[in-house]
BATI-126160 format. One record per residue (C-alpha): x, y, z. Coordinates in steps of 0.05 Angstrom, whole numbers, plus 32768, in hexadecimal, padded with zeros to 4 digits. Each point is the difference from the previous one (the first is absolute). Example, Ala and Ser with C-alpha at 12.3 -4.5 7.8 and 13.67 -1.06 7.14 Angstrom:
REM residues 2
   px   py   pz
 80F6 7FA6 809C
 801B 8045 7FF3
***
This chain:
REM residues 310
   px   py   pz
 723C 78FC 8C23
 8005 7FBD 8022
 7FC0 7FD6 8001
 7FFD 7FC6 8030
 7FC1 7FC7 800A
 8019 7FD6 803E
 8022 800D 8044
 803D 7FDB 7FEB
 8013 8028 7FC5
 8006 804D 802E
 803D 8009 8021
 7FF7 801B 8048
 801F 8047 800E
 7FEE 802C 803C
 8007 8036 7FC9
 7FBC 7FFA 7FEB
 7FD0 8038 7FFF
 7FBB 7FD9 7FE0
 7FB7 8005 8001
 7FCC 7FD4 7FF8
 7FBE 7FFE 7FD1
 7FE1 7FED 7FCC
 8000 804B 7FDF
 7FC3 7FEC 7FCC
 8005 8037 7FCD
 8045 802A 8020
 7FD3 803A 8010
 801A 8042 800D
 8002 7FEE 8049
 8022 7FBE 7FF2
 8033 802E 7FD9
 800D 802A 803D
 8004 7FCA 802E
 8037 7FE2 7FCC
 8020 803C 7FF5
 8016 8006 804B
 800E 7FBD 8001
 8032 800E 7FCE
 8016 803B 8021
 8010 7FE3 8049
 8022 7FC3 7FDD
 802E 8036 7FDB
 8019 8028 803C
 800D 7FC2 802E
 8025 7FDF 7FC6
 7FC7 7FBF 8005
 7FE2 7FDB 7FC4
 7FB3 800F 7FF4
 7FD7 7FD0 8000
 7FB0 7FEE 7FF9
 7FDD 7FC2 801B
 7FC7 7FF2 7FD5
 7FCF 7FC9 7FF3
 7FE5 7FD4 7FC1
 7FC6 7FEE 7FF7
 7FDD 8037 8023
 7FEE 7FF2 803F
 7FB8 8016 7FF3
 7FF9 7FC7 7FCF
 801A 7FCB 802F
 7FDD 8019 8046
 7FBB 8012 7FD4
 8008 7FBA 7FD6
 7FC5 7FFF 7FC7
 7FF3 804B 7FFF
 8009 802D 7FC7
 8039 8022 8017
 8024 8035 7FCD
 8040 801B 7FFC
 801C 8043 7FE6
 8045 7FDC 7FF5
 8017 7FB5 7FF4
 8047 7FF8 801D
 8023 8008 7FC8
 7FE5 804E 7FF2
 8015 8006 804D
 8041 7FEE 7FF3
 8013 802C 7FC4
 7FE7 803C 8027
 802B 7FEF 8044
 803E 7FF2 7FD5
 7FEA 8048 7FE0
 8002 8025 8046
 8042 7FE1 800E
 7FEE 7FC8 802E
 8040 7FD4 800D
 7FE2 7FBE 8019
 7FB8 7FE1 7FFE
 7FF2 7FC5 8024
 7FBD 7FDA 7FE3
 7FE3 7FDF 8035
 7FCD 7FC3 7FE5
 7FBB 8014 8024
 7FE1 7FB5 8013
 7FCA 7FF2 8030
 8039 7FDE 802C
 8024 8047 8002
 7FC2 802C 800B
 8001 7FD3 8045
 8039 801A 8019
 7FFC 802B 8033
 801E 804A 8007
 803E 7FE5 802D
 800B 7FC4 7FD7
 8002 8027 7FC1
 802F 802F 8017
 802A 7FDE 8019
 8006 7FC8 7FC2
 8002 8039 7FCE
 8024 8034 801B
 8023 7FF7 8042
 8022 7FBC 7FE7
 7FEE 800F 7FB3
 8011 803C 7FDF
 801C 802B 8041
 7FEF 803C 8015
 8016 804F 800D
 7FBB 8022 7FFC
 7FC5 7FF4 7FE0
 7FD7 802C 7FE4
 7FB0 7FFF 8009
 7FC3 801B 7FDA
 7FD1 801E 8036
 7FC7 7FCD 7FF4
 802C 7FC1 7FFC
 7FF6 7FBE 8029
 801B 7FBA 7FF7
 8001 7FB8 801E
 7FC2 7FDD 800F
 7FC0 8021 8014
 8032 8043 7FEF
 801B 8000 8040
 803F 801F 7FE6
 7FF2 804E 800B
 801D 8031 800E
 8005 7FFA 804F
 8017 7FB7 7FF1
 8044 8019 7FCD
 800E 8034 8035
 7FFC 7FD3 803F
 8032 7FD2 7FD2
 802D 803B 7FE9
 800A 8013 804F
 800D 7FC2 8013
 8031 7FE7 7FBE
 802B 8041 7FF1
 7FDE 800D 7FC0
 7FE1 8047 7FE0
 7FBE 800E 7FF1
 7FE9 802D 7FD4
 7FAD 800E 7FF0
 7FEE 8024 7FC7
 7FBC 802E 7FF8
 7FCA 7FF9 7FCB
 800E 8025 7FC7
 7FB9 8034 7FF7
 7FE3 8011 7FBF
 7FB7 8020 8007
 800D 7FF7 804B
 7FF8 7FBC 7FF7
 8034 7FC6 8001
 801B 7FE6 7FC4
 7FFE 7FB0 8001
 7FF0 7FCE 7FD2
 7FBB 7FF8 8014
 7FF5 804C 7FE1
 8029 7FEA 7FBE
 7FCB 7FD1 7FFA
 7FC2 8028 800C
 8016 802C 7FCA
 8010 7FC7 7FC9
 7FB3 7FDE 8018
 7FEA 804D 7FE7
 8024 8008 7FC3
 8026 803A 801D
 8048 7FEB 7FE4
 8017 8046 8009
 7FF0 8001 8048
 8025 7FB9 8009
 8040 8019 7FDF
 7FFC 8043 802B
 800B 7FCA 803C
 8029 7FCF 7FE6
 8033 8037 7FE3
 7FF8 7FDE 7FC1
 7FCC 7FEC 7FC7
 7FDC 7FC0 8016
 8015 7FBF 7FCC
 7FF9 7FC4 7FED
 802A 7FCB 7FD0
 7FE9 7FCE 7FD9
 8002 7FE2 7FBC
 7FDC 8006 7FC1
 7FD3 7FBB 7FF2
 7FCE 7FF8 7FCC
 7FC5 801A 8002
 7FBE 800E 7FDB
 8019 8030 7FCE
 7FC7 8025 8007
 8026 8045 8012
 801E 7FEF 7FBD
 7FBC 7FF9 7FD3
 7FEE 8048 801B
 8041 801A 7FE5
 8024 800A 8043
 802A 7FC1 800C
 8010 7FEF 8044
 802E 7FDA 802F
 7FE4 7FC0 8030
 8023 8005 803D
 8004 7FD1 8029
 8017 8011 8046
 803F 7FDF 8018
 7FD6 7FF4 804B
 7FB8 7FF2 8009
 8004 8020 804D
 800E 8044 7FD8
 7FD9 803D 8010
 7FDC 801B 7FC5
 7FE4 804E 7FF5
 7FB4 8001 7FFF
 7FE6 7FEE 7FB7
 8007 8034 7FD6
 802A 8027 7FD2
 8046 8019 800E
 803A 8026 7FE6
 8039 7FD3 8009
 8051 8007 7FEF
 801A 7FB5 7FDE
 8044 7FE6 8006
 8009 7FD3 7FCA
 804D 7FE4 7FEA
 8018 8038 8029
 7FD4 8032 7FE3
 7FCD 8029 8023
 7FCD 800B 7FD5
 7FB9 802A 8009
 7FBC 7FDC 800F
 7FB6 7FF3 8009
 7FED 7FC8 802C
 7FC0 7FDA 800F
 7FF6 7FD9 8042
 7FB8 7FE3 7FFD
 7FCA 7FCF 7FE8
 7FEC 8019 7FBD
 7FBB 7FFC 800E
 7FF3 8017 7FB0
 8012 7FC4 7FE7
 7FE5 7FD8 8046
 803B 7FE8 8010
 800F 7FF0 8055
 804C 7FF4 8004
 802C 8036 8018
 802A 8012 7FCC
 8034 8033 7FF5
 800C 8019 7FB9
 803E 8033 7FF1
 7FF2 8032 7FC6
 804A 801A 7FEB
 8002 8045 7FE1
 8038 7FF3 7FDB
 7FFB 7FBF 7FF2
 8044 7FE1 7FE3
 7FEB 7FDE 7FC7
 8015 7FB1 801E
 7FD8 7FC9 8020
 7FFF 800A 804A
 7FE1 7FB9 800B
 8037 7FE7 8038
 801C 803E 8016
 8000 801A 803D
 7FD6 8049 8018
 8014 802A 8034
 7FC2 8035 8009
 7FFB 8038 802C
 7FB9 801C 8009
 7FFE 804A 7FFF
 7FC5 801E 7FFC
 7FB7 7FE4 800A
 7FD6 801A 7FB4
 7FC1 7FE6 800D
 7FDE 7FC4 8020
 7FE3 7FB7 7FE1
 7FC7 800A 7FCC
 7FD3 7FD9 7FCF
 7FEF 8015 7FBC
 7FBE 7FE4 7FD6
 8020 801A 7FBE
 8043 7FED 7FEB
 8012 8047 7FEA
 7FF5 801A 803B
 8035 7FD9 8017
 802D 8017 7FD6
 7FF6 8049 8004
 8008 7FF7 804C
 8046 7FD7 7FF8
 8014 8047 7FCB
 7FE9 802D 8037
 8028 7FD2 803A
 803B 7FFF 7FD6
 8003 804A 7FF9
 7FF6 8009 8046
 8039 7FD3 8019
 8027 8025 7FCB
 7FF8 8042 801C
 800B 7FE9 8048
 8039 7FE0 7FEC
 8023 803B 7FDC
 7FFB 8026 8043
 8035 7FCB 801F
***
């Protein structure tokens, strides 16, 4: 897959089927919008291609607001080269660029940019300043350049829409489960393993620090999860924590990675790839230290079990 960041470095071809978004989290519906993409390019013999912005144009236009992410750019990328995406063109999202206007983008980008045979559309997609690029806007374009159009439906679950705002809601609630059943995948994160405390490690269940590889990265609710690990190329089984610790009064988020089989080296440097599972129980403080403990036994059988079912 070719990866361009500047205007200069895409060749222009009218043989260019592409789509434009910023696809935060490749969603089932981003998948079937991508998957026709890929499809239309195919039988006219075009390259594919996906216009796509970085930073997030949420955390340029909403400047100084917490804005989170499901997927940094680079997680984006792996999965479009996965689906078979030939060409992505990374646009750089400034405040000078969230100025332009639908026409002017257009035609910079695409017209006298990357070219154009069709593009393909997610039903709720605007561009261009003030998002004055919808739908009535690409078709009173198409009619009057020579180029295809093609719009594609929300994909339902629940008779609702699938979209990145509803992968969201679920994380906020803990429900991984329910993310993955809309992403087509288990939710994850990266990140590498930092000191830490070592307190996992006095109660006889040693754990990894993580520390994620973006700060604008969604995490599930605090809690407890089941969790698959891919460590040197491994994938290993898991018990998570996301939260405070509020037994030992502690107010950082912190993630800590329990490995079921744990493979006997220091992990101090290396890199985690975790994929939450399953939700096993929500944040809680202890008064007794044994407590503790017999809850980490009891959530270590648990994500045992749920992970034998996989």
């Amino acid at each position: 897959m070719k990866i361009y960041h500047d205007l200069s470095e895409v060749q222009k071809s009218d043989k260019t089927v592409l789509t434009v978004g910023t696809f935060d989290g490749v969603h089932l519906g981003h998948q079937a919008l991508l998957n026709i993409l890929k499809e239309k390019a195919k039988a006219s013999g075009s390259r594919s291609m996906i216009l796509t912005f970085d930073p997030h144009p949420r955390e340029v236009v909403f400047k100084g607001g917490d804005i989170k992410l499901l997927m940094t750019t680079a997680e984006k990328l792996r999965v479009f080269e996965d689906l078979g995406i030939d060409e992505v063109f990374i646009i750089n999202f400034t405040h000078e660029f969230s100025e332009l206007t639908a026409d002017e983008f257009f035609s910079k980008f695409i017209l006298n940019g990357t070219g154009i045979e069709e593009i393909i559309v997610g039903h709720d997609h605007k561009f261009g300043k003030d998002r004055k690029g919808d739908e009535s806007f690409i078709r009173s374009l198409a009619q009057k350049l020579g180029f295809k159009v093609t719009y594609v439906e929300a994909v339902m679950q629940n008779q609702s829409n699938i979209s990145s705002t509803q992968v969201r809601k679920r994380l906020a609630e803990g429900d991984v489960r329910g993310a993955a059943e809309l992403l087509g995948r288990e939710y994850e994160i990266f990140g590498e393993v930092v000191h830490g405390d070592k307190r996992g490690r006095d109660l006889g269940f040693p754990t990894a620090n993580l520390e994620c590889d973006s700060e604008n990265k969604i995490l599930p609710a605090s809690g407890v999860y089941a969790a698959l690990v891919e460590l040197d190329g491994k994938t290993m089984k898991g018990v998570v924590n996301v939260g405070r610790r509020p037994t030992f009064n502690l107010k950082d988020l912190a993630v800590e990675v329990h490995l079921l089989d744990f493979p006997g080296y220091d992990l101090y440097g290396k890199n985690l790839r975790v994929r939450f599972t399953d939700r096993i129980r929500g944040e809680m403080r202890f008064i007794a230290k044994d407590d503790l403990v017999q809850q980490i036994k009891k959530d270590i059988e648990q994500a045992k079990a749920l992970l034998e079912k996989r």
